[in-house]
Every structure is written in C-alpha cells, then in structure tokens.
N, C-alpha and C positions, 0 to 999 in steps of 0.2 A: 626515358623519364628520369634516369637517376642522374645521370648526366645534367639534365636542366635543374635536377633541386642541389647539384653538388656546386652547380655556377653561381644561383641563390646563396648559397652561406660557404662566407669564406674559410670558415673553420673546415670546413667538412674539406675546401680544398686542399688543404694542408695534408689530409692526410695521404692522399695522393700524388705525389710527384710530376707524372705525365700528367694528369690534369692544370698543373699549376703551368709546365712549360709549353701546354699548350694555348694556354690561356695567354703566358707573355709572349707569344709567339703569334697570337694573332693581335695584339692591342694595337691600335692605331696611338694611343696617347703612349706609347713607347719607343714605336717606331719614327713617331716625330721629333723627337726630343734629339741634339745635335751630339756627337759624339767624339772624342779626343780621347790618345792617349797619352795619359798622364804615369811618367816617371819619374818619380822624386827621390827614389832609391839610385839613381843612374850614378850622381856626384853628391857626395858629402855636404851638407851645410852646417853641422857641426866641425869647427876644430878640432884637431886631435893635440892631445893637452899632453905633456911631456911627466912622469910622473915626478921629476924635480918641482915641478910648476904646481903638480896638485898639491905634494907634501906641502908647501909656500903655503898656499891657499888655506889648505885644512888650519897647518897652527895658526895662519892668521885669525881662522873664525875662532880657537882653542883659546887666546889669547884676549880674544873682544870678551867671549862669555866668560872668561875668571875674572877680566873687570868688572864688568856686570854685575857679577857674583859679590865680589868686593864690593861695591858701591851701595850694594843693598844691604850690608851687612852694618 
C-alpha cells in the first residue's frame, strides 16, 4: 500500500532512491525515446588565444573605454 501511495506523489518519490530507479527503469516513455552519445568535450571548439594576443585584446578594450570616458567629459 505504501508503495502505491509513494507512486501517487512524486515528492514522496524523491525521498527514496530505489524507488525513483525503479520507476525509470520500468517507463516505457523513457525507454522509447532514441539514444546517442554525445561528446563535445572530445576536441576543442574554442581557440587557444596566445597570451601576446589576449594582452592586444585587453588594451584594445582599455583604450576604447578612456575614449568613451573622454567623450563624455
């Protein structure tokens, strides 16, 4: 009986574990659903920036805002 009122309210599932993997363990709406692994960690799609390149970068932006700065003044 506790079993049936713990399947009723998902809260109450939670606090149990084995209830919860038993529950995804028998779902048919889970076991349908198609499955892929996905690794996007495998190769970089970020570049790696040379820190020559970032310094550039940074006073680039250091130099736009003391214009700015200046303009509003």
């Amino acid at each position: 009986m506790r079993h049936a009122q713990a399947s009723l309210n998902p809260f109450t599932m939670m606090t149990d574990p084995e209830v919860i993997l038993q529950a995804v363990e028998r779902s048919d709406r889970l076991n349908c659903l198609q499955r892929r692994i996905c690794r996007p960690l495998d190769r970089p799609l970020i570049p790696k920036v040379k820190a020559a390149d970032l310094a550039a970068y940074d006073r680039e932006i250091d130099l736009a805002a003391d214009e700015e700065d200046d303009s509003a003044i």
